[in-house]
C-alpha positions in Angstrom: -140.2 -76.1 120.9 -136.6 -75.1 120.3 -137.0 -71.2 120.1 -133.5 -71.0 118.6 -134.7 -73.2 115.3 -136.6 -71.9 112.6 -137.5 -75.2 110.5 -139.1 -77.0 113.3 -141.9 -74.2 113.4 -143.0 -77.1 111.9 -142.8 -79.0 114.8 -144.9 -77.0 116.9 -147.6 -77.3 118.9 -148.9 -77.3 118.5 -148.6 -78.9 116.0 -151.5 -83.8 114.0 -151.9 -86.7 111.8 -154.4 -86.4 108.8 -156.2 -90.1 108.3 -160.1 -90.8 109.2 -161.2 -94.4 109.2 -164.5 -95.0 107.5 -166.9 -96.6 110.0 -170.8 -95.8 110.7 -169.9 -95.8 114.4 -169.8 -92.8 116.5 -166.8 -91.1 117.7 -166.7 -91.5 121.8 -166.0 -87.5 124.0 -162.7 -86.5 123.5 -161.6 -87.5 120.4 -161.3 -85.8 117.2 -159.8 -84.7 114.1 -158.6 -80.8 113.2 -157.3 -79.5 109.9 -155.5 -76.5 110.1 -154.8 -73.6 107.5 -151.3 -72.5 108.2 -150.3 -68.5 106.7 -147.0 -66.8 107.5 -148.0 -63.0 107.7 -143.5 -62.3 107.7 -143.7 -64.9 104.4 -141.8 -62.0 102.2 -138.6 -61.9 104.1 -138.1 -65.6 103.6 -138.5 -65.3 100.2 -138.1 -68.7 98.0 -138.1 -70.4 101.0 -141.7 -69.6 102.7 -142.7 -72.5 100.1 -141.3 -75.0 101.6 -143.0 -74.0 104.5 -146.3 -76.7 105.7 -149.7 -74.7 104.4 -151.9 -77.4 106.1 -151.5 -79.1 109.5 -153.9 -82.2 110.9 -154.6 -83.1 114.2 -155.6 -86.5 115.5 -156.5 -86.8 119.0 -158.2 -89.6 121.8 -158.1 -89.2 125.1 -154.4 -88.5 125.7 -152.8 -88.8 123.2 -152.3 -86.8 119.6 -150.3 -87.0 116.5 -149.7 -83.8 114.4 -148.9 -83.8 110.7 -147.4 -81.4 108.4 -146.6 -81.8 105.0 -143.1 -79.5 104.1 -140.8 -79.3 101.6 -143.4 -79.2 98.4 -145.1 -82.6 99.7 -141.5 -84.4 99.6 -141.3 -84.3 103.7 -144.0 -85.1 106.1 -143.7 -84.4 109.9 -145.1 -86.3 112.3 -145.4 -85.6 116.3 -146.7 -88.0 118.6 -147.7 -87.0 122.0 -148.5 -89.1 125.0 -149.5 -86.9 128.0 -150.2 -89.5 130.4 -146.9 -91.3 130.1 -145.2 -87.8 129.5 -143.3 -89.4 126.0 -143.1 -87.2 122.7 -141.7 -88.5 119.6 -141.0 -86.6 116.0 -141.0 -88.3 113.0 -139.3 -87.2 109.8 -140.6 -89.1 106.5 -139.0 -87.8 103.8 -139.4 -89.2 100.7 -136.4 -88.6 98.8 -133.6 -88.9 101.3 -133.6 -90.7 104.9 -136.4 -91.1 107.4 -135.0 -89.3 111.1 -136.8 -89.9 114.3 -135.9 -89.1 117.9 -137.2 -89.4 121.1 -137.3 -86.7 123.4 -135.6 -86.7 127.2 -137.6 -85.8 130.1 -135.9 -82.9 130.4 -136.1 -81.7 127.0 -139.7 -81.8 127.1 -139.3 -79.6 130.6 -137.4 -76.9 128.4 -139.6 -76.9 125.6 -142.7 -76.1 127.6 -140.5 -73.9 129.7 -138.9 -71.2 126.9 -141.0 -69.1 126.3 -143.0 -68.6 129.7 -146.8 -68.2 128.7 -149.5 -66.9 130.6 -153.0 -67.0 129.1 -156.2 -64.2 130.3 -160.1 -65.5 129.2 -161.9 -62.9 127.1 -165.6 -63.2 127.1 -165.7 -62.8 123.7 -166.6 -65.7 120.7 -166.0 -66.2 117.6 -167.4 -68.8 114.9 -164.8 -71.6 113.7 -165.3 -74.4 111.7 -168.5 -74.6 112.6 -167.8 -74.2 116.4 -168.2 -71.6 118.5 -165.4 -70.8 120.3 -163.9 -68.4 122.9 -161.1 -66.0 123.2 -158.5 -65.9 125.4 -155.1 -63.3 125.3 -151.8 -65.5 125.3 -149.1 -62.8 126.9 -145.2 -64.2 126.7 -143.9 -62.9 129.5 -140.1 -63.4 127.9 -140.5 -61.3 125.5 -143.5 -59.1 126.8 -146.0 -59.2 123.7 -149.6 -60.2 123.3 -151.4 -62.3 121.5 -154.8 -63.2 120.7 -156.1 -67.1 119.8 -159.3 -68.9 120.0 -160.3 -72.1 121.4 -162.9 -74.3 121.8 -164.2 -75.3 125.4 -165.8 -78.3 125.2 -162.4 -80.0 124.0 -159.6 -80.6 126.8 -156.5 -81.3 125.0 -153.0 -80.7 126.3 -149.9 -79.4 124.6 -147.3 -81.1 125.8 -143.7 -80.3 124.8 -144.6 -76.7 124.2 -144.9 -73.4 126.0 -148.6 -73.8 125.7 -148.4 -77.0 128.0 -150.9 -75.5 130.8 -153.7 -73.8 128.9 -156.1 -77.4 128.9 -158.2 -76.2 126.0 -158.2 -77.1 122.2 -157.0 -74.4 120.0 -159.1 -73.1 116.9 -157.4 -70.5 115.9 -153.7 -68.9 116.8 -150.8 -67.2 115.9 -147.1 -68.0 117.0 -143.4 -66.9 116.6 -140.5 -69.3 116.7 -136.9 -67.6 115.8 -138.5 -64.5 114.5 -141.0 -66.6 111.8 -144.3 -66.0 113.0 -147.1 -68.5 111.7 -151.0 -68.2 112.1 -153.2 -71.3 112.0 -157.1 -71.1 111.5 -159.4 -74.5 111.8 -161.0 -75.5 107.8 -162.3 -78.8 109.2 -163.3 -80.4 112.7 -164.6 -83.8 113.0 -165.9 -84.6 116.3 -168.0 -87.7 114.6 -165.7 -90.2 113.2 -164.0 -92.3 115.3 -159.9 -92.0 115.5 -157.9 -95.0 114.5 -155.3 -95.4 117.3 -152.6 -96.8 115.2 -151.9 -93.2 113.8 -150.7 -93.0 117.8 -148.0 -95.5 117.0 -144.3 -95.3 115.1 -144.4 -97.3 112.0 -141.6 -97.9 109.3 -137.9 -97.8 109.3 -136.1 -94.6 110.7 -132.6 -93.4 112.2 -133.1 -92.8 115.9 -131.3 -89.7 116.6 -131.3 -87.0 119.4 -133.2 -83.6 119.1 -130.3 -81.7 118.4 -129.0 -83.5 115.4 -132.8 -84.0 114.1 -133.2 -80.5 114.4 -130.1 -79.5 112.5 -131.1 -81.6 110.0 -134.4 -80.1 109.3 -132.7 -76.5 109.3 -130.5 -78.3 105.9 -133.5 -78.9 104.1 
C-alpha cells in the first residue's frame, strides 16, 4: 500500500468481504472467514476525523483468492479489495452510497511497489497467544525502512498470502497486528473466525456499475472524503 496516503489505510492488507452463505455443508482446508476489530492507538491527533475511520474489517478467503471489506465513512462507504494470488491481479472497489462508485485495477508494477515500500522482514517467537478461539504464534515484524519493531500474531494452520502489500512473503494468516501508513498507525485483533462455513465465491467477483480509474486518481479521491 501507497505509504504516502493516509485514507487508504483502509486499503491495507491486509485488509475482506463480510457475507457467509447458510449451508449445512462443511467448509473444505483453506478457506475461511475473519472479522477484525480495527483501534487507532494515535486516534486523538486526527480528531473528528478518526470516525470516519473503518472500526471493523472482514476477511473472506479460498484457496487463493480473498476479498477484504471495510465499512468507512459512518457506514456511507464500503471498501472492497479483491486479491487473486495465482493470477497476480488486485482490484479495489469503492461503493459509496451517496456519491459515485470508483474502482481500479492495479498494474503489475504497482503491485511490485506496494509489496516493495516498506521492506519487511519477519523473526518467529516461540511464544502463543489465544485468539478467537485459536491458538496462535508470534512472530516480530522489523521494517527495515524505517528500523522499528513490531509484534503480531498469526495462526499456522492457515497459509494465506498478502499480496499487494509489504507483508507479501510472510505465508501465514494474521490474527492479530499493528501497522503504520503515513504516520496513522492502526491495530487489528480477530472477534470472529469461521473455519466451518463454506465461502461463496462470488464475493471473489466485481459486481455492479463503477468508474474504472487508475490508483492514483482512486487514491486521491478517498483522501477527499
Amino acid at each position: 500500500m501507497n505509504s504516502k496516503i493516509i485514507i487508504p489505510i483502509i486499503l491495507l492488507i491486509f485488509l475482506v468481504s463480510g457475507c457467509q452463505t447458510k449451508t449445512e455443508q462443511s467448509a473444505k482446508p483453506g478457506e475461511g472467514t475473519v472479522t477484525y476489530n480495527v483501534s487507532y492507538p494515535d486516534s486523538a491527533k486526527y480528531g473528528m476525523k478518526a470516525s470516519l475511520f473503518p472500526h471493523e474489517m472482514n476477511l473472506f478467503f479460498k484457496d487463493d483468492k480473498a476479498t477484504f471489506v471495510a465499512a468507512a465513512g459512518m457506514g456511507t462507504v464500503q471498501i472492497v479489495n479483491i486479491l487473486d494470488n495465482s493470477k497476480n491481479t488486485y482490484t479495489s472497489l469503492l461503493i459509496d452510497a451517496i456519491r459515485q462508485n470508483y474502482a481500479c485495477k492495479l498494474s503489475p508494477e504497482e503491485i511490485k511497489e506496494n509489496e516493495n515500500n516498506p521492506k519487511f522482514e519477519f523473526e518467529f517467537i516461540d511464544e502463543t497467544k489465544l485468539i478467537a478461539g485459536l491458538e496462535c504464534k508470534k512472530v516480530l515484524i522489523k521494517d527495515i525502512t524505517s528500523k522499528t519493531t513490531s509484534e503480531a500474531f498469526y495462526y499456522p494452520e492457515i497459509k494465506f498470502y498478502y499480496m499487494n502489500s509489504p507483508f507479501k512473503d510472510f505465508g501465514y494468516l494474521f490474527m492479530e497486528y499493528s501497522h503504520t501508513i503515513n504516520n496513522l498507525t492502526m491495530k487489528l485483533v480477530a472477534t470472529h473466525v469461521d473455519l466451518k462455513t463454506p465461502v461463496d465465491t462470488t464475493f471473489f467477483d466485481v459486481h455492479g456499475d463503477f468508474l474504472w480509474i487508475s490508483q492514483k486518481n482512486f487514491y486521491n479521491y478517498l483522501n477527499q472524503l
